[in-house]
Structure formats: C-alpha cells, structure tokens
N, C-alpha and C positions, 0 to 999 in steps of 0.2 A: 233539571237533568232529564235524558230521554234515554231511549231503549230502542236501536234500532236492528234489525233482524233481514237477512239475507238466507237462500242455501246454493250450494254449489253439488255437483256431483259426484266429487272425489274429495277426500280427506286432504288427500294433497293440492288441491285446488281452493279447499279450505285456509291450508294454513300461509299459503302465499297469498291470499288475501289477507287473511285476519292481523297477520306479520306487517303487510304494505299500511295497514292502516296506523296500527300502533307505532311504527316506522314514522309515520308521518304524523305522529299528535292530533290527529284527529277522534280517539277516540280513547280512554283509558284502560279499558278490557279488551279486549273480545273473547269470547268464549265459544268453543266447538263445542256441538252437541250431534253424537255420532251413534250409528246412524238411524237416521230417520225413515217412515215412508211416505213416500207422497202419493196420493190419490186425487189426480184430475182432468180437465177435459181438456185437449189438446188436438191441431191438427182435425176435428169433427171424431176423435173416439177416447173413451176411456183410457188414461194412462196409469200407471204403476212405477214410480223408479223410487231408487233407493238416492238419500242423499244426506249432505252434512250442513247442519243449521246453525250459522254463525251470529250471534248476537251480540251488539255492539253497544258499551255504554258511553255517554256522552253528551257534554252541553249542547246547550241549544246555536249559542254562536259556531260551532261546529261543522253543526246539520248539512249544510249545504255542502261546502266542500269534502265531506264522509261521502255524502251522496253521489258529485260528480267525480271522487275517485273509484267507488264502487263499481257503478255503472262504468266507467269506462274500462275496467281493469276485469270486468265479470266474462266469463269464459260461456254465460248462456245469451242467444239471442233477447231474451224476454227475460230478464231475473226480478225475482220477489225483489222487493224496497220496501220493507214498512216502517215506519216509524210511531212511539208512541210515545207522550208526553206522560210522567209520573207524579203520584197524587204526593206521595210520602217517601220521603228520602231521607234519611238520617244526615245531621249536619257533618258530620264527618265523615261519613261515605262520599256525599255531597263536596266538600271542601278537598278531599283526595280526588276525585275526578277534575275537580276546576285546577286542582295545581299539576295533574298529567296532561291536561290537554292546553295548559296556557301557553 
C-alpha cells in the first residue's frame, strides 16, 4: 500500500479532485486536510499561501494512473506529487484498500 499527497488552493478545488479520483477507483480514500500553510521559494521570492492537502491512499498497481489523472486534472502549473511506500499496514486496512481500488 502507498500514501500519495497533493495540495490545491481552494477547498473546493480540493474536493473535485479527491471526488475524481475516488470516482475512478484509483484510490480508496482521500482525505482533505484543511487548511494548511505553505512556505516556499517560487518565482526567485519567498512565498506564503494558504492551501488544502489532499492525501491519497492506494495500491501500488494504481500509482501510475492516480498520477496521470492528478496531474492532468490539477488546477496548479507546478503541483506537489509525492508518493510514499508504507512499512506497516494492518491486513485488513490493507485488504479494504485492495477491494476499493480492484
């Protein structure tokens, strides 16, 4: 199982993401976490915005197409992608994610 993580700048930008994904079986959560602040370097200056971090749980046969629906449906130039593979998963968290996303 993986744990993949996006943000977007509006809530509502949020949830027609999070919506499109689960929509299309590619992930069995996602979860808004609202809001956030972001502190980084953009453009050559310091920036500050506020925004909403979507995290997506999901097998690894997945991955790919979570990714190229993401990116293509992300309302930012440049959006976070990350992905992280997990050490410890309970078998039936685990067996509930593999029968949402089959």
């Amino acid at each position: 199982m993986k744990i993949a993580w996006t943000t977007t700048e509006t809530l509502a930008q949020a949830k027609i993401l999070a919506k499109q994904v689960i929509q299309a079986r590619l992930a069995a959560c996602s979860q808004i976490s609202s809001p956030i602040t972001s502190i980084y370097h953009w453009d050559g200056k310091i920036q500050e915005s506020t925004e909403f971090r979507i995290t997506f749980k999901l097998q690894k046969s997945t991955q790919l197409a979570l990714k190229q629906l993401v990116l293509k449906e992300h309302p930012y130039d440049t959006p976070q992608w990350v992905v992280a593979d997990l050490s410890e998963v309970s078998e039936e968290y685990q067996a509930w994610v593999e029968s949402e996303t089959s």
